[in-house]
N, CA, C and O atoms as a printed pandas DataFrame, in Angstrom:
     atom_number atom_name residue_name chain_id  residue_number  x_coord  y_coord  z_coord
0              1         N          UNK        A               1   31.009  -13.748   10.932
1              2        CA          UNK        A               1   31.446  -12.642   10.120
2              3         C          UNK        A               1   30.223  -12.070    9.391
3              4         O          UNK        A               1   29.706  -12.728    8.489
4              5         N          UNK        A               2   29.676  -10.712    9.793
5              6        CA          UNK        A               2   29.217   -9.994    9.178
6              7         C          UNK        A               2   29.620   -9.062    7.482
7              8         O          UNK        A               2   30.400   -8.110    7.473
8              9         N          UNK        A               3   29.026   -9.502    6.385
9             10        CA          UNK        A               3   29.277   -8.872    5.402
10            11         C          UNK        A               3   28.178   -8.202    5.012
11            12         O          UNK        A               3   26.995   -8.468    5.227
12            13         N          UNK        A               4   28.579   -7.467    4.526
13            14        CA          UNK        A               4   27.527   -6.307    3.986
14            15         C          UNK        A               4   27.486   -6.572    2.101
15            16         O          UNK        A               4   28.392   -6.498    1.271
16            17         N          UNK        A               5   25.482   -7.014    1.909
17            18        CA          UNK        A               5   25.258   -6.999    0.566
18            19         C          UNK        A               5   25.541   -5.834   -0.204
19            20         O          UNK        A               5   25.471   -4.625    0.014
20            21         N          UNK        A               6   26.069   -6.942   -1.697
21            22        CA          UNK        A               6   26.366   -6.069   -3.149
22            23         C          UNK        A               6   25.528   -4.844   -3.362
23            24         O          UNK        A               6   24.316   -4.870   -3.151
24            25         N          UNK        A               7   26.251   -3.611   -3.841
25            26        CA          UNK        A               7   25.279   -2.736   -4.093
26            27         C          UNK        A               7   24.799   -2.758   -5.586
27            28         O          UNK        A               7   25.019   -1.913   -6.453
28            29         N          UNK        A               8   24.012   -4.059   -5.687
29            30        CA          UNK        A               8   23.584   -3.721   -7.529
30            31         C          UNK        A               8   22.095   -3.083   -7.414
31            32         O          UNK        A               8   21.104   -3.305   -6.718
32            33         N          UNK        A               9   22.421   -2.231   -8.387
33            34        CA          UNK        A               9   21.058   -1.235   -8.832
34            35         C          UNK        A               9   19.741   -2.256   -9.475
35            36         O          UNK        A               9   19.887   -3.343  -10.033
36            37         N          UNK        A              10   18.690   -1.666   -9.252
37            38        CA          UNK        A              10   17.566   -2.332  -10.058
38            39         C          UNK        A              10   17.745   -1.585  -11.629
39            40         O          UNK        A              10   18.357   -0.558  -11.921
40            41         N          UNK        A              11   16.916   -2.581  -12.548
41            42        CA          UNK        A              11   16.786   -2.172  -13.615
42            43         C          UNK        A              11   16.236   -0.377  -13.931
43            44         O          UNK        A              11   16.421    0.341  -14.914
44            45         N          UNK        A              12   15.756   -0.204  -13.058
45            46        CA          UNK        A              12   15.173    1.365  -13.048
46            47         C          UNK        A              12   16.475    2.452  -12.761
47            48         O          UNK        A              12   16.750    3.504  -13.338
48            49         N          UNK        A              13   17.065    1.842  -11.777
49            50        CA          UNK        A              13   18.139    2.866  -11.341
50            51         C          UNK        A              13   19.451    2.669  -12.609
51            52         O          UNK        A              13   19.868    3.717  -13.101
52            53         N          UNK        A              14   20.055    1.353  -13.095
53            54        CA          UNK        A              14   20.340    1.141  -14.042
54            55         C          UNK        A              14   20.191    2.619  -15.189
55            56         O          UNK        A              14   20.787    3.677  -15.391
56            57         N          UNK        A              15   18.765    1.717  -15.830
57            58        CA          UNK        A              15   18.695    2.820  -17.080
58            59         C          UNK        A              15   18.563    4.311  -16.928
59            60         O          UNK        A              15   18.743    4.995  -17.935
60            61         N          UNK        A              16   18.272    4.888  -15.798
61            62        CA          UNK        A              16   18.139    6.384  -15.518
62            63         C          UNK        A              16   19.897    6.672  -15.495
63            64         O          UNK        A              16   20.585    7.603  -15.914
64            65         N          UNK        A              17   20.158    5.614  -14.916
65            66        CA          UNK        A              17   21.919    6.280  -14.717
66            67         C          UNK        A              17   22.587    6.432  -16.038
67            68         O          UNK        A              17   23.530    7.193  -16.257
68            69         N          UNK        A              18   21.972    5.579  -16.968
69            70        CA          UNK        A              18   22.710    5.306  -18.131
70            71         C          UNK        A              18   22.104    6.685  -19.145
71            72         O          UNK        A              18   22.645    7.143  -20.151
72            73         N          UNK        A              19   21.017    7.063  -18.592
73            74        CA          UNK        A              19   20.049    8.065  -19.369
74            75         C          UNK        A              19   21.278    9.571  -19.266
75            76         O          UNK        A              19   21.752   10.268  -20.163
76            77         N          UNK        A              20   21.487    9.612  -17.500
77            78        CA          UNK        A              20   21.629   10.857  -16.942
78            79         C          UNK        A              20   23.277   10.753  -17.467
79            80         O          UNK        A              20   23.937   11.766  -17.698
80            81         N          UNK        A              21   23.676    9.734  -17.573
81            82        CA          UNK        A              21   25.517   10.002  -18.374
82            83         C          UNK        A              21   25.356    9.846  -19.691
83            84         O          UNK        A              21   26.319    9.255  -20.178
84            85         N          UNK        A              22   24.402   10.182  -20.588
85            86        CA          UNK        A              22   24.456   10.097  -22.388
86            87         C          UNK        A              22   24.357    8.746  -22.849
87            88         O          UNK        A              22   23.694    8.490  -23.854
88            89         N          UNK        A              23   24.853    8.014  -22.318
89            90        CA          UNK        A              23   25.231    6.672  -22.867
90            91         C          UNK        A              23   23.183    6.115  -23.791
91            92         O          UNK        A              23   23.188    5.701  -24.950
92            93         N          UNK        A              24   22.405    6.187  -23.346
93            94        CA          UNK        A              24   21.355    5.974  -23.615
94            95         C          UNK        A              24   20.442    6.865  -24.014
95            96         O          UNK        A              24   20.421    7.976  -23.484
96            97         N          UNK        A              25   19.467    6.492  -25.095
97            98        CA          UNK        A              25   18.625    7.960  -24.846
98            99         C          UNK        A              25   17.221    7.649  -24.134
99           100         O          UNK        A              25   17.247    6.721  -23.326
100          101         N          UNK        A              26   16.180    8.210  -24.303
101          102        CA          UNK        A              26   14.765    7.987  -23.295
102          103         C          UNK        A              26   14.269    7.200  -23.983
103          104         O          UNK        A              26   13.540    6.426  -23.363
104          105         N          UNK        A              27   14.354    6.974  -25.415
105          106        CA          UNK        A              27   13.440    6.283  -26.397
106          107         C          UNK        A              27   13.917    4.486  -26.156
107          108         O          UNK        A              27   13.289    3.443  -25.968
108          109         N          UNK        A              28   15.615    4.931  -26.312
109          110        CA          UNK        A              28   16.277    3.417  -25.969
110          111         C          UNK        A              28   16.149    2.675  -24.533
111          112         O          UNK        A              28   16.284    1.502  -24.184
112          113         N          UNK        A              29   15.855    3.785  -23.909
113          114        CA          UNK        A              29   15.165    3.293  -22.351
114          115         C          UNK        A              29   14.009    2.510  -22.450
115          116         O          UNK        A              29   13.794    1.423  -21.914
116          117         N          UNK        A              30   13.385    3.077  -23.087
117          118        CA          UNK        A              30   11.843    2.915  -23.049
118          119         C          UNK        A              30   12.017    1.640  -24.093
119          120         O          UNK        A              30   11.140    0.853  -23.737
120          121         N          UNK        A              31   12.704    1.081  -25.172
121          122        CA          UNK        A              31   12.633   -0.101  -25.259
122          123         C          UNK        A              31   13.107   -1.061  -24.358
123          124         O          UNK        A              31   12.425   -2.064  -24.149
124          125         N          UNK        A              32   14.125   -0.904  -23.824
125          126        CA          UNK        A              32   15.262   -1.694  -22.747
126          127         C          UNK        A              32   13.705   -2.052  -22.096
127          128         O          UNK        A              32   13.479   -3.198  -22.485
128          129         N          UNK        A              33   12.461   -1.549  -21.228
129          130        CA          UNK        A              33   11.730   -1.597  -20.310
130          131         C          UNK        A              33   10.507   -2.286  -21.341
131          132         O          UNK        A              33    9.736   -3.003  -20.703
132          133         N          UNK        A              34   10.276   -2.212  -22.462
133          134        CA          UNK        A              34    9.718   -2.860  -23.272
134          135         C          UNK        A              34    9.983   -4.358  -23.162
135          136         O          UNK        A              34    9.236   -5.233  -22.726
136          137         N          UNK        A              35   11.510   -4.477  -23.774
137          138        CA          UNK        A              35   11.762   -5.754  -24.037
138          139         C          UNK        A              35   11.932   -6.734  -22.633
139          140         O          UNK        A              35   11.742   -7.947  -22.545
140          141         N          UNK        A              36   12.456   -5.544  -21.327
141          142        CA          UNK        A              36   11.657   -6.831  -20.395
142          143         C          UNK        A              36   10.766   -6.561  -19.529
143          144         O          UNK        A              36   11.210   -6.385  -18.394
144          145         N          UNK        A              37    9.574   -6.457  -19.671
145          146        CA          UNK        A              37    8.539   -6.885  -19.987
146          147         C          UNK        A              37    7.765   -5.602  -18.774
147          148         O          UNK        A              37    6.736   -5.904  -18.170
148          149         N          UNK        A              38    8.285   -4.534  -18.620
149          150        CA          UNK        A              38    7.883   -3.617  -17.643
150          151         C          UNK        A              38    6.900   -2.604  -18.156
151          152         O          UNK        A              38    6.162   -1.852  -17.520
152          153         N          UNK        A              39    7.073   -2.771  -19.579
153          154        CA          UNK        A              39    5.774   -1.790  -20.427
154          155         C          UNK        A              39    5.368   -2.778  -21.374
155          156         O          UNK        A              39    6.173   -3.478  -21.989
156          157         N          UNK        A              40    4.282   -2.835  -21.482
157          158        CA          UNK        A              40    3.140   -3.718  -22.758
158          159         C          UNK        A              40    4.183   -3.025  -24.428
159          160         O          UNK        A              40    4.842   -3.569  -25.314
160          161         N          UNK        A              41    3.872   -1.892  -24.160
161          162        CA          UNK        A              41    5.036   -1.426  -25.901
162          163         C          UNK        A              41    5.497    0.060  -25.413
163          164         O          UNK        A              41    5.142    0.769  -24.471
164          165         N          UNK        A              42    6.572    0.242  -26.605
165          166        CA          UNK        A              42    7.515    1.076  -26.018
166          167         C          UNK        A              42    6.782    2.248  -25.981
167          168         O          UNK        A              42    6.418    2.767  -27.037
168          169         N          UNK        A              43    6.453    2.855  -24.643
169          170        CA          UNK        A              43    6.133    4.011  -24.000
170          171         C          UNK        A              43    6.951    4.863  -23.142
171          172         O          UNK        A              43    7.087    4.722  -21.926
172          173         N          UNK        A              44    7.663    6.057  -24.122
173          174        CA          UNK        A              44    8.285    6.923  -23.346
174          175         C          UNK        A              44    7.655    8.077  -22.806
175          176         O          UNK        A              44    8.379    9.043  -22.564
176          177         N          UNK        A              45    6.478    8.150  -22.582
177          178        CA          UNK        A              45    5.975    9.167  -21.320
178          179         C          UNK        A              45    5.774    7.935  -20.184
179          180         O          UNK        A              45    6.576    8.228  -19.298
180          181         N          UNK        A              46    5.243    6.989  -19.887
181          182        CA          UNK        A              46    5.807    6.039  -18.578
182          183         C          UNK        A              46    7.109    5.734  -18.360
183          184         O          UNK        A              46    7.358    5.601  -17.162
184          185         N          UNK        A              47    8.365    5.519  -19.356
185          186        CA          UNK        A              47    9.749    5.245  -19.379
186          187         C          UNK        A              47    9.948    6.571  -18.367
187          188         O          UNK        A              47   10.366    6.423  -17.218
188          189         N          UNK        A              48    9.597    7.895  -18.930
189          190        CA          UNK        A              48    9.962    9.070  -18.381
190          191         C          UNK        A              48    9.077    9.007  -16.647
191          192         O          UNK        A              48   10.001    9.060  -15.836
192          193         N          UNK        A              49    8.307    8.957  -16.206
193          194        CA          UNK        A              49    7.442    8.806  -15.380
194          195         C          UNK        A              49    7.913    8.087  -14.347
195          196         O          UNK        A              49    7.907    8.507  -13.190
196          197         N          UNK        A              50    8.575    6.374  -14.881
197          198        CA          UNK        A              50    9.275    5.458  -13.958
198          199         C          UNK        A              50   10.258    5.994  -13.472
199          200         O          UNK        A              50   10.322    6.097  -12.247
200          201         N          UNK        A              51   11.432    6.545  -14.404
201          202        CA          UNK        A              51   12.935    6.795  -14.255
202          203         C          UNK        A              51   13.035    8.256  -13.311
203          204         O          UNK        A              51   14.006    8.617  -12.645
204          205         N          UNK        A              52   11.982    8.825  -13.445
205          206        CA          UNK        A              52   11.942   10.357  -12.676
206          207         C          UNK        A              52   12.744    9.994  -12.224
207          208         O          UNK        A              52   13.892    9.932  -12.663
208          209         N          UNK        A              53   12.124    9.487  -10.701
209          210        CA          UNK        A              53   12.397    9.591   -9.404
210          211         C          UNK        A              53   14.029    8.592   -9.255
211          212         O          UNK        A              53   14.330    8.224   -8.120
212          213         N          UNK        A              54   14.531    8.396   -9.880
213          214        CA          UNK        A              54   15.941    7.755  -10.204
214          215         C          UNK        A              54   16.744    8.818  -10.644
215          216         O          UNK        A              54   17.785    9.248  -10.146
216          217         N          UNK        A              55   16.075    9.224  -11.733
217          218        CA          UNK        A              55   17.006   10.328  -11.980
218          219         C          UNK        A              55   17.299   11.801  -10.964
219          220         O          UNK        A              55   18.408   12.244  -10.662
220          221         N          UNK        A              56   16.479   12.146  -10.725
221          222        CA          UNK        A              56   16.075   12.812   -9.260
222          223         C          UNK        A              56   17.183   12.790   -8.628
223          224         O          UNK        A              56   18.116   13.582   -8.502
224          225         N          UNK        A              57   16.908   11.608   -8.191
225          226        CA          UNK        A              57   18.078   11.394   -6.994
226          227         C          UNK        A              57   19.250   11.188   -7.254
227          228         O          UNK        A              57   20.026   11.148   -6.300
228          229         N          UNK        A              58   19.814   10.975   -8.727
229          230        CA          UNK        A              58   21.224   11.353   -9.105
230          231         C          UNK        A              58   21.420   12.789   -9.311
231          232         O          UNK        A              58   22.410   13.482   -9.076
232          233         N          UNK        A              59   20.522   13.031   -9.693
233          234        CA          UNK        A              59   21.081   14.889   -9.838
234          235         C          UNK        A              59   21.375   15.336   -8.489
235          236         O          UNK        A              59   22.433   15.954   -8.371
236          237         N          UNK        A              60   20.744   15.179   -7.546
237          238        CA          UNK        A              60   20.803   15.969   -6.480
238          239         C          UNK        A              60   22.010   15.519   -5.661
239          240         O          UNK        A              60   22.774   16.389   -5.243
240          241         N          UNK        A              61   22.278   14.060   -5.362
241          242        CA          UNK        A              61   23.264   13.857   -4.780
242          243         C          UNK        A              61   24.585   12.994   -5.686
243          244         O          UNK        A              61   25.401   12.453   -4.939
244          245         N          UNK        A              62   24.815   12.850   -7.034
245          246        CA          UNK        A              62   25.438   11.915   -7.588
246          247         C          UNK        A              62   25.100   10.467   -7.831
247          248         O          UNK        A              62   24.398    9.818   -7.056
248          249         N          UNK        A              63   25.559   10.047   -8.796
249          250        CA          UNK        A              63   24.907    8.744   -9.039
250          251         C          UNK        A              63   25.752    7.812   -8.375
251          252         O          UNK        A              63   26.899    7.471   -8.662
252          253         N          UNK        A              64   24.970    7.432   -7.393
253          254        CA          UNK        A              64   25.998    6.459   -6.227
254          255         C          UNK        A              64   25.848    4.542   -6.959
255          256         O          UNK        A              64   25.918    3.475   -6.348
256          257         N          UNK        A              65   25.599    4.862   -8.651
257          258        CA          UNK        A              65   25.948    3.704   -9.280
258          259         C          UNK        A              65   27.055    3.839  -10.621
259          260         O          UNK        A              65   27.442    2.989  -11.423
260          261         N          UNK        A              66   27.381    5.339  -10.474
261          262        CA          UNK        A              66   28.584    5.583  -11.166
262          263         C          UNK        A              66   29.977    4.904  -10.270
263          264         O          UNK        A              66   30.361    4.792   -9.106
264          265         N          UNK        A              67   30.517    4.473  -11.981
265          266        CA          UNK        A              67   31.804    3.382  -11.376
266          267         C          UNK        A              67   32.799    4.219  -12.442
267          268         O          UNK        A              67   33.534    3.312  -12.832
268          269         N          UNK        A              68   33.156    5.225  -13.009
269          270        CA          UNK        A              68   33.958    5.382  -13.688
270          271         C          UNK        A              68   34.824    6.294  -12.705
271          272         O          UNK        A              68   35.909    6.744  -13.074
């Protein structure tokens, strides 16, 4: 029996999704990526830089990690 793996998002696709539905803002991103351990201190022009290309690709086609 063939099953097909979980679709869980990485931490990047995560917080952009959470960015692009309000729930978060860029600054609270940019700690979330702080505290584990993906930026030295909270930097939201790299927060913004990482998440682009996440966010990107929810605008254009939907966020295929939206569950509501």
């Amino acid at each position: 029996m063939n099953k097909a793996p979980f679709n869980i998002p990485n931490i990047l696709a995560s917080l952009a999704n959470d960015v692009v539905s309000g729930q978060l803002t860029m600054e609270q991103a940019a700690e979330e990526l702080c505290r584990s351990h993906w930026t030295q201190f909270v930097d939201v022009k790299q927060t913004e830089h990482l998440l682009n290309p996440y966010i990107q690709q929810s605008s254009q086609k939907g966020s295929k990690y939206d569950h509501s």
